[in-house]
C-alpha positions as CSV (number, residue, x, y, z in Angstrom):
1,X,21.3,-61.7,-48.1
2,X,18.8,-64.3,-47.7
3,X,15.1,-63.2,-47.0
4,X,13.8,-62.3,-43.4
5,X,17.6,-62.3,-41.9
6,X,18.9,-59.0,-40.1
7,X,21.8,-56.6,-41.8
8,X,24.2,-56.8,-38.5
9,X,25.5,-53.4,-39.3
10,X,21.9,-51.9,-39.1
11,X,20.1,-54.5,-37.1
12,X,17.1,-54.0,-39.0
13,X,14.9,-56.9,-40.9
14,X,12.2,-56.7,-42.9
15,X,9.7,-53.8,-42.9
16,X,11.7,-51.7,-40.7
17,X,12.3,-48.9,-43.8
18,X,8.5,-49.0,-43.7
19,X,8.2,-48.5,-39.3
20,X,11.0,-46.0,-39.8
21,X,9.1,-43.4,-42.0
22,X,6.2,-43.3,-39.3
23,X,6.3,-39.5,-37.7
24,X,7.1,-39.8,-34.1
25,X,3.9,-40.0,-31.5
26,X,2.9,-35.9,-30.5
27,X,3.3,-35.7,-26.8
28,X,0.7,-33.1,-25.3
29,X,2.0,-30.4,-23.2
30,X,1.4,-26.7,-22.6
31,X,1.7,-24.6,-25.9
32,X,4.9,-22.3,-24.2
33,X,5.3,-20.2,-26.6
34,X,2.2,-17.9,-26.4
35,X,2.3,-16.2,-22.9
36,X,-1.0,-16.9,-20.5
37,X,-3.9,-14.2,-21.6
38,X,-6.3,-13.2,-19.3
39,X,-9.7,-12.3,-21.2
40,X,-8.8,-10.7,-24.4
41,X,-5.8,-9.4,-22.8
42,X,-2.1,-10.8,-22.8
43,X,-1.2,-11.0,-19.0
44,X,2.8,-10.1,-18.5
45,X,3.5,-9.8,-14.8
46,X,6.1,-7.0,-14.0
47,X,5.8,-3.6,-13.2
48,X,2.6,-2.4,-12.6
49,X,1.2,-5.6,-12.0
50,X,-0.4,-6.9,-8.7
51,X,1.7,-10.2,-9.9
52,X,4.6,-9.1,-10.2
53,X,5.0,-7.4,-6.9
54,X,8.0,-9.9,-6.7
55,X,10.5,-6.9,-8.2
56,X,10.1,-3.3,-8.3
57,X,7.2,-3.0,-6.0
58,X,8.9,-5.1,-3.4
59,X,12.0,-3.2,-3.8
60,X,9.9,0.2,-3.1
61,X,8.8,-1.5,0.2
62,X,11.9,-2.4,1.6
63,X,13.5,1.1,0.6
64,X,11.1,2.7,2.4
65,X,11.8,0.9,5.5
66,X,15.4,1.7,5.1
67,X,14.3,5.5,4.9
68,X,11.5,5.4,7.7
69,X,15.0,3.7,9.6
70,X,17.1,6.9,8.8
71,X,14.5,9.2,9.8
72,X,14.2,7.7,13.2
73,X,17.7,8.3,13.9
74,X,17.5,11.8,12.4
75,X,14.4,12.1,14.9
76,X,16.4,10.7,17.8
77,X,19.3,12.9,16.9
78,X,17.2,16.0,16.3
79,X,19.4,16.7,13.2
80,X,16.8,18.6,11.1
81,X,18.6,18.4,7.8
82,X,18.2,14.4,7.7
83,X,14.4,14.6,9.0
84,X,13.9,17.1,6.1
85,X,15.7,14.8,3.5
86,X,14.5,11.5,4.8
87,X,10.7,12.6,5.6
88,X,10.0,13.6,2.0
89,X,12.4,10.6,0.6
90,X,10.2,8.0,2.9
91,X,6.6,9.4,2.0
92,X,7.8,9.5,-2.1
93,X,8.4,6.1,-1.6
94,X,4.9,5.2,-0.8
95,X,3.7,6.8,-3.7
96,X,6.1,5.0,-5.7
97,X,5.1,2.0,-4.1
98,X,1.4,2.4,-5.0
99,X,2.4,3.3,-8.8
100,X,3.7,-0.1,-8.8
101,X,1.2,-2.1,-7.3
102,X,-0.4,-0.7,-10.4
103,X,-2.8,1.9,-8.5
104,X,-3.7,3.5,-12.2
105,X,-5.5,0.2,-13.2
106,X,-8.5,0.4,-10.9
107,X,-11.2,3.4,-10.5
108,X,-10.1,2.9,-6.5
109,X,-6.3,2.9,-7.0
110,X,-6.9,6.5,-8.6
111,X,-8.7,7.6,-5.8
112,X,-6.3,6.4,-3.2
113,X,-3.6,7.6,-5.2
114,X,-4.6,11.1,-4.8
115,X,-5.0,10.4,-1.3
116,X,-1.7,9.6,-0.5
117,X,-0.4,12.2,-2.7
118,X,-2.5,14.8,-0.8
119,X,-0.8,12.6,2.3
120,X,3.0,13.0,0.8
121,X,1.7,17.2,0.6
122,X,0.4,17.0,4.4
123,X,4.3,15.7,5.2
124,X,6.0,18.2,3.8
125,X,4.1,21.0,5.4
126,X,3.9,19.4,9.0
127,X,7.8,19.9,8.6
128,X,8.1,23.5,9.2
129,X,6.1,24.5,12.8
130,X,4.4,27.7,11.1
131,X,2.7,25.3,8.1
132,X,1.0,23.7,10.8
133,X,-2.3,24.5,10.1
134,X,-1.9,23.7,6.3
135,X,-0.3,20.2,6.7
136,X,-3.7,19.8,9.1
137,X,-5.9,20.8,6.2
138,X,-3.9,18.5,3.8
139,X,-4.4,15.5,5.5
140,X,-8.2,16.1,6.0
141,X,-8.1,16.6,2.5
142,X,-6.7,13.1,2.3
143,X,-9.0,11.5,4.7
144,X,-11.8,12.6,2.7
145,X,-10.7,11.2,-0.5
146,X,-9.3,8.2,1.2
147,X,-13.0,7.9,2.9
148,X,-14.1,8.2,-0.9
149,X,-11.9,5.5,-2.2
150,X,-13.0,3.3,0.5
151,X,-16.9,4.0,-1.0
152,X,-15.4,3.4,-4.3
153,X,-14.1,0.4,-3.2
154,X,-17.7,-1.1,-1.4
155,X,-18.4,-0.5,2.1
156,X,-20.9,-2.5,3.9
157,X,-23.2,0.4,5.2
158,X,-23.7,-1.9,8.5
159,X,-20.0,-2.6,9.4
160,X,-19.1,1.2,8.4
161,X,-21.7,2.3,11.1
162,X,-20.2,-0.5,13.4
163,X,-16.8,0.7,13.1
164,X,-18.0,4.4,13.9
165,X,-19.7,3.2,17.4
166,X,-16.2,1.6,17.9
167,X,-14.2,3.6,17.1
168,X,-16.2,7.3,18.5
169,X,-15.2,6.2,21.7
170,X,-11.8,6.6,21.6
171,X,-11.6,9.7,19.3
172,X,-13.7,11.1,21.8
173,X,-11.6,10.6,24.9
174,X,-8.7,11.8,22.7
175,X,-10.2,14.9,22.6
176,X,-11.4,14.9,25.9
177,X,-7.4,14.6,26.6
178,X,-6.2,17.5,24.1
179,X,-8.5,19.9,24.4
180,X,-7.5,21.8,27.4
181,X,-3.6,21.7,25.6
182,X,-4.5,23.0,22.6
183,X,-4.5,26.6,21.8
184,X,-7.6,28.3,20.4
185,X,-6.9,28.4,16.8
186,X,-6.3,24.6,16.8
187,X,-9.6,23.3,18.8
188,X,-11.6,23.4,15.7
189,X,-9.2,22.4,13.1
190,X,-8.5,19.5,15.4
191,X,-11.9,18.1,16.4
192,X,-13.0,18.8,12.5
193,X,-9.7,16.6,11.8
194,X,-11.1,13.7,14.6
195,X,-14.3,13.8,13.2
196,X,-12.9,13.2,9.7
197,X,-10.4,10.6,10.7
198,X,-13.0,8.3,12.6
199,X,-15.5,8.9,9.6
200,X,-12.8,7.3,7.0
201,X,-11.5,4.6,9.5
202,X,-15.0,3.2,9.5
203,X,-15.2,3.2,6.0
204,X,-12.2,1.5,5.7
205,X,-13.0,-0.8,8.1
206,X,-16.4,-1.3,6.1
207,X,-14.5,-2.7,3.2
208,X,-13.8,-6.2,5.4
209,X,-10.7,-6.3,3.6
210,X,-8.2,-7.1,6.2
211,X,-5.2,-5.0,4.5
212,X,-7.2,-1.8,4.6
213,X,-8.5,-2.5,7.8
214,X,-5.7,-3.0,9.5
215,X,-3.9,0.3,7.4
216,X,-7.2,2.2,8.7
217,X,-6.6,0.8,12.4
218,X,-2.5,2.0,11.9
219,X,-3.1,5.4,10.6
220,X,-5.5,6.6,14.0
221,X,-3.1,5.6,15.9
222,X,-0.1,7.1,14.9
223,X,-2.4,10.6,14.5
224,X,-2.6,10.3,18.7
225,X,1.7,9.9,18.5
226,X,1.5,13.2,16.2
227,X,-0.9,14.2,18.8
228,X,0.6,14.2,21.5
229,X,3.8,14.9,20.1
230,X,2.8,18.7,18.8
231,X,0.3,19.4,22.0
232,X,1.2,17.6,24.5
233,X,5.0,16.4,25.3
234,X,7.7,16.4,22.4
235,X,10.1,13.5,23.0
236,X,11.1,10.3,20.7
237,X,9.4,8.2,22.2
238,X,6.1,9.6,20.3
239,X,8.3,9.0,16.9
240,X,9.7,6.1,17.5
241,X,6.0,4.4,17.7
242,X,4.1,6.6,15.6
243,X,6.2,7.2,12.6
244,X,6.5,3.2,11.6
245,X,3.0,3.4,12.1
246,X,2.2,5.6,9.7
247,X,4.3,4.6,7.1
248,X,3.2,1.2,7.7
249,X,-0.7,1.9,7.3
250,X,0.5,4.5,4.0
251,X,2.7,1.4,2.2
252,X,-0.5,-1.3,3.2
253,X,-2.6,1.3,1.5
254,X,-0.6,1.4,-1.5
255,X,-0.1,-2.3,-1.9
256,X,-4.2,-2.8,-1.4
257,X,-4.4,-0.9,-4.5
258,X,-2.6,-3.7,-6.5
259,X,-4.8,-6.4,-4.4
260,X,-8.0,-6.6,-6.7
């Protein structure tokens, strides 16, 4: 084959053995095979993880309102078998919720999980009418841990005393309005309760955090629908306000312990 002419089976000319051992041109791209670390630690989102709140923890949250639905019509009803399996079903899954927003991680999500679980304690015993005085008790046991998570968490000691001038006022009325209802053995477990409540709600509020703000905010008032509902006139109307309420400020709790 004459020099410098092309092999028309191969199309190649001169040189082209030469151009054909050249390695290909390395394209940069992201390494994909060695997951994103964050520090010195490998960061896998999933359960347990404030990033990965996009399967089991959202899951927990949307089972909850499915049981906090239930017990409403068990409420409405006044069938006292389903409020006594749904109650305890709905406040286990707040727990569950706050395990997997990773509550374990953080000095504050230990706290706040032991507030909740003194919370899911309080539930049970406000069940029966003679534990009425112990579900009391286990809910200002809550308060006061939640009221330490909250310091735990960083409370601006000028918005916490802000938030207490606020919110005193209406505590105060409220008590203004139960007191002459309430029998003797309740006045002091109640205004002790009040006085606890409002204290933690500020420090909440103190945080600036919006989530547990707005959870603090939730939480006093569905206590004036539990209120009013033990003291003052039993009727669903009281539930059907005050127990999404609750479980609402409970499952924004739990989820704030995930949002560091």
């Amino acid at each position: 084959m004459p020099v410098g002419q092309c092999d028309p089976l191969t199309s190649e000319g001169p040189g082209a053995n030469r151009r054909s051992r050249r390695p290909a041109p390395r394209v940069p791209g992201p390494d994909r095979s060695v997951p994103r670390t964050h520090g010195s630690q490998t960061h896998r989102p999933g359960f347990g993880s404030p990033r990965g709140a996009g399967g089991p923890p959202a899951t927990a949250l949307i089972l909850v309102g499915v049981l906090v639905f239930c017990l409403l019509v068990a409420e409405y009803l006044s069938w006292q078998t389903g409020i006594c399996v749904f109650k305890p079903l709905a406040s286990t899954g707040f727990l569950a919720a706050a395990v997997m927003h990773g509550a374990w991680q953080t000095p504050y999500g230990r706290v706040l999980l032991a507030a909740l679980c003194l919370s899911w304690l309080g539930d049970l015993l406000l069940l029966p009418e003679h534990t009425l005085l112990l579900g009391l008790a286990s809910f200002l046991a809550a308060h006061l841990v939640y009221a330490a998570a909250f310091a735990v968490r960083g409370s601006s000691p000028v918005h916490t005393l802000a938030a207490v001038a606020v919110l005193g006022l209406p505590a105060s009325l409220a008590l203004v309005w139960l007191m002459p209802k309430l029998e003797r053995k309740y006045r002091v477990p109640v205004q002790v309760y009040t006085a606890v409540l409002t204290a933690s709600a500020a420090l909440a509020l103190g945080t600036g955090e919006t989530l547990i703000g707005s959870a603090a905010i939730c939480f006093f008032i569905s206590d004036l629908a539990v209120a009013r509902n033990r003291f003052v006139q039993r009727e669903f109307v009281n539930k059907l306000w005050g127990v999404p309420l609750y479980y609402g400020a409970q499952l924004m709790y739990a989820v704030s312990a995930g949002a560091v």
